[in-house]
C-alpha positions as CSV (number, residue, x, y, z in Angstrom):
1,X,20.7,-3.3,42.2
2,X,23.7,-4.1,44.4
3,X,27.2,-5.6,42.5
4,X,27.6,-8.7,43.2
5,X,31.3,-8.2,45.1
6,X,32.5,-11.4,45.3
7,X,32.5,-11.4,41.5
8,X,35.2,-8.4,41.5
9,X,38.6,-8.7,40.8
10,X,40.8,-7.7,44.3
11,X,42.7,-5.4,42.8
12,X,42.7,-3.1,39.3
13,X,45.4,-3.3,37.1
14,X,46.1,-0.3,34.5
15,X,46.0,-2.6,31.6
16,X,44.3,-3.4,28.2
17,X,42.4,-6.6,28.2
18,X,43.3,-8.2,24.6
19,X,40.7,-9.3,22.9
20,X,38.9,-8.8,19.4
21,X,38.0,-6.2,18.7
22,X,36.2,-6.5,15.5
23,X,33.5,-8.0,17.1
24,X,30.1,-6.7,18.8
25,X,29.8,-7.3,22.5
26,X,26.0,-8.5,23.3
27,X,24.1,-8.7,26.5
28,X,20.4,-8.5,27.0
29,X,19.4,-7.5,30.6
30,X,16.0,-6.9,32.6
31,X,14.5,-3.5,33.1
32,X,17.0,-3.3,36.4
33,X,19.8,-4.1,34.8
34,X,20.0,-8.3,35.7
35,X,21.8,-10.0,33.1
36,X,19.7,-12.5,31.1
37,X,22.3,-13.3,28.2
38,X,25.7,-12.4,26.9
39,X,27.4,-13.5,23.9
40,X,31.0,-15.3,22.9
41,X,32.5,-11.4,22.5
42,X,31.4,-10.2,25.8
43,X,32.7,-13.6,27.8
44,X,36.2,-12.7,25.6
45,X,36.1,-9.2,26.1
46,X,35.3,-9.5,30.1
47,X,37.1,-12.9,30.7
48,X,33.8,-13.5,32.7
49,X,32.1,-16.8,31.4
50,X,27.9,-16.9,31.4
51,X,27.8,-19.3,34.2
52,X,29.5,-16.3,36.4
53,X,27.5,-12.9,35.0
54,X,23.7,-14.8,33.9
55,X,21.6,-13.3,36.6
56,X,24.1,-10.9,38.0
57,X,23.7,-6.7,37.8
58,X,25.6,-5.0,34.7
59,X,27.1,-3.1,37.1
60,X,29.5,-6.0,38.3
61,X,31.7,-5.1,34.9
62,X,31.6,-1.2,36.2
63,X,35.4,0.2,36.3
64,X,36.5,2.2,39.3
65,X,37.8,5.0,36.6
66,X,33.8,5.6,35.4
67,X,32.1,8.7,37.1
68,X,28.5,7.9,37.9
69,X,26.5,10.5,36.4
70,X,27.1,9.0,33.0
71,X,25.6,5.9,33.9
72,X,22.9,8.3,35.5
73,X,22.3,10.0,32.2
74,X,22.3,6.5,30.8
75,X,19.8,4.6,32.7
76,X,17.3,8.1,32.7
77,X,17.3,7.7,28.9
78,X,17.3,3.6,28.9
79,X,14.1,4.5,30.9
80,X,12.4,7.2,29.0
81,X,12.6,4.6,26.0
82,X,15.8,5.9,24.3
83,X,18.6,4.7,22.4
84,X,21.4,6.0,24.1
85,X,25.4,6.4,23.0
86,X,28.0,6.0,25.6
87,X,31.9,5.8,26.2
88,X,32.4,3.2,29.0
89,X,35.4,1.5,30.4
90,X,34.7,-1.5,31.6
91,X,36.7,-3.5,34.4
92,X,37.3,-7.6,33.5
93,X,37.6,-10.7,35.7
94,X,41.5,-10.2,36.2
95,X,40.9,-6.7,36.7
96,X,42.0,-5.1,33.3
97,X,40.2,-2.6,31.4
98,X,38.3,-2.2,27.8
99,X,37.0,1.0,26.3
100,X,33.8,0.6,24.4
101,X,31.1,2.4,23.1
102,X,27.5,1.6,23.2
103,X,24.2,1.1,21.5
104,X,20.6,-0.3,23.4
105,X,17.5,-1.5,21.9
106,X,14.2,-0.6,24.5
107,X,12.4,-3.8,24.6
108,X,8.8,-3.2,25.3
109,X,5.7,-5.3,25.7
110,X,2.2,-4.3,24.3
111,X,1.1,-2.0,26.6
112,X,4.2,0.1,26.0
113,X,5.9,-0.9,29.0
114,X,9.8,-1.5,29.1
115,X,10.5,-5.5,29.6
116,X,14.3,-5.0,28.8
117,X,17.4,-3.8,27.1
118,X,19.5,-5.4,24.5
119,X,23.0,-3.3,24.5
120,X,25.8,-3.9,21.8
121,X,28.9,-2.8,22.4
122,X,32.0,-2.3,20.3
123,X,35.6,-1.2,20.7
124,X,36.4,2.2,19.4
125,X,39.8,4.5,18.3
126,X,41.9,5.5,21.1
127,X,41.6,9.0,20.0
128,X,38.3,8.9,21.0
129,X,39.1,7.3,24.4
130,X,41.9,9.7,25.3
131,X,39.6,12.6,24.2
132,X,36.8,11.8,26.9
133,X,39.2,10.1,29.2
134,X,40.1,13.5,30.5
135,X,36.9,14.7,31.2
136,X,36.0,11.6,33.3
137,X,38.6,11.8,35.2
138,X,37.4,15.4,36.1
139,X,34.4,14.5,37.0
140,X,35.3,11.4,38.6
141,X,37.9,14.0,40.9
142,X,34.7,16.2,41.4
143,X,32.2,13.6,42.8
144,X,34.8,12.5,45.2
145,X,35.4,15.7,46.4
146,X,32.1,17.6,46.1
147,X,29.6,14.9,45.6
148,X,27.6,13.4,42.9
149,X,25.2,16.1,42.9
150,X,28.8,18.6,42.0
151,X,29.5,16.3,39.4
152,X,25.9,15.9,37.8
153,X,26.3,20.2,37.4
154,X,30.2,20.1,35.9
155,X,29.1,17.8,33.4
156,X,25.8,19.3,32.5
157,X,27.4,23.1,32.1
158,X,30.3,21.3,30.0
159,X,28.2,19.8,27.3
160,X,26.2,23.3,26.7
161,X,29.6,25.4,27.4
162,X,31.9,23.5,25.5
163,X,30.6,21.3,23.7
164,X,26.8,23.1,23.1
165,X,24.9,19.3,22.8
166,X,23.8,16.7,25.0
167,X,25.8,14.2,26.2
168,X,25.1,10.8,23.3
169,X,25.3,13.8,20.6
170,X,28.6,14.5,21.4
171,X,29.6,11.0,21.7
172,X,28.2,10.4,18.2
173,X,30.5,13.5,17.0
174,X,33.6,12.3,18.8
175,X,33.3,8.9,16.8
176,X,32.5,10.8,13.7
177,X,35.6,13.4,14.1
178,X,38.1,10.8,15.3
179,X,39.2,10.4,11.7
180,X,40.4,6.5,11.5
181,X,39.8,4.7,8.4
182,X,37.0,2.6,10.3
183,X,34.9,5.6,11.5
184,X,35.6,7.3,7.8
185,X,34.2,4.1,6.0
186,X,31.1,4.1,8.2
187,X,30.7,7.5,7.9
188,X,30.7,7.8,3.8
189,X,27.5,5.6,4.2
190,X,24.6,7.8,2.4
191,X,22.6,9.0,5.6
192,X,19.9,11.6,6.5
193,X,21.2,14.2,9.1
194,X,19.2,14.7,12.3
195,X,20.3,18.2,14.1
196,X,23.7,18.1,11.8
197,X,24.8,14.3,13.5
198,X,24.7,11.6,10.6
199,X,22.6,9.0,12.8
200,X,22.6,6.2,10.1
201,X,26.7,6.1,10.2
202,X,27.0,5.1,14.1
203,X,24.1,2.8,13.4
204,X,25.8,1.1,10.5
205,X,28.8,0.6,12.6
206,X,26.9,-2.0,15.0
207,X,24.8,-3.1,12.7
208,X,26.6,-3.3,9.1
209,X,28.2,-6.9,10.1
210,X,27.1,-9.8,8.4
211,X,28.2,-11.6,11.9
212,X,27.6,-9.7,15.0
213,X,28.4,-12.5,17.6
C-alpha cells in the first residue's frame, strides 16, 4: 500500500515530539495495513487527528531513520498470525520523532482467516532506544548502499552472532535489561518463562493499566 505523501511533513526535524507518555497508543488497521481507528494517545503522540490518518496506510507515520527489513520481519509475522515486539520510530505531522515499542493482536474470522490487526504502542527508556538506535542506523547505511536484500542478511547474521535469538526475543530482553524502575516493576510480576524471556512482564506493561486510552 502506497503512503499517502501529501500527508508527510516537508521536511524532518531531529526532535522529540512531547507528548504523554504514560499512555498506550491504539490503532486498529485492515489486513494491508489501512487505518480503521486510532485513539486520543496516538492523535497526541503523532499530532495527526483521525479525520487525516482513518483510511490512510500505517506507513504514512513511517520515519526516514527506520530500515525496512524490520517492518519486513514485522508484517511476515503479523501474517503468519503472530504477536510480534518491535522498536519503531515514528515520524509526526510537524515532522518530529517518537520511539515506541509495540504489541498486535491477530484479529481473525471463523474460518481462521486474518481480518485485521489491533497494535498498542507505548513509549519506552531511552536506554533502550539508544541501544538499537545504532544498529538501525547500520542497517539503514547498508540498504542504501547494498540493497535491501544486504540489509535483510546483516541483520539476520546479527541476531544469531550477537545476539543468538530472533529479532522480538531480543526486543523483549532489551526492555527487560534496560533496568528503569518502570521495566523493574513490570518485570517482578510472577510469570512463566518461555525459552528464558518472562513473556507475562512485556504483556503486563500494555495491558496492566486500568485506562489504556
Amino acid at each position: 500500500m502506497h503512503t499517502n505523501n501529501a500527508l508527510r511533513p516537508s521536511k524532518v526535524i531531529d526532535e522529540e515530539v512531547k507528548w504523554d507518555k504514560s499512555k498506550t497508543i491504539i490503532s486498529k488497521t485492515d489486513p494491508v495495513g489501512t487505518i480503521l481507528y486510532m485513539n486520543d494517545a496516538f492523535e497526541e503522540a503523532s499530532e495527526y487527528n483521525k479525520i487525516e490518518l482513518i483510511g490512510e496506510p500505517h506507513n504514512v507515520i513511517r520515519h526516514p531513520d527506520m530500515p525496512k527489513v524490520v517492518f519486513k520481519v514485522l508484517w511476515d509475522n503479523l501474517k503468519q498470525g503472530n504477536n510480534f515486539h518491535a522498536i519503531v520510530k515514528n515520524l509526526t505531522r510537524t515532522g518530529r520523532y517518537y520511539w515506541v515499542i509495540t504489541d498486535f493482536d491477530v484479529e481473525k474470522d471463523e474460518k481462521g482467516k486474518i481480518t485485521g490487526y489491533t497494535g498498542r504502542r507505548k513509549a519506552l527508556p531511552n536506554s533502550v532506544v539508544k541501544k538499537i538506535e545504532s544498529l538501525y542506523k547500520t542497517l539503514l547505511e547498508i540498504e542504501k548502499v547494498k540493497g535491501e536484500k544486504a540489509s535483510e542478511l546483516y541483520f539476520n547474521s546479527y541476531l544469531q552472532e550477537e545476539v543468538n535469538s530472533s529479532y522480538d526475543d531480543f526486543v523483549v530482553k532489551l526492555f527487560e535489561d534496560s533496568g528503569t524502575a518502570e521495566s523493574k516493576e513490570t518485570l517482578t510480576q510472577e510469570a512463566p518463562k518461555e525459552g528464558g524471556i518472562i513473556k507475562k512482564g512485556i504483556n503486563w506493561f500494555f495491558f496492566g493499566e486500568t485506562n489504556p486510552k
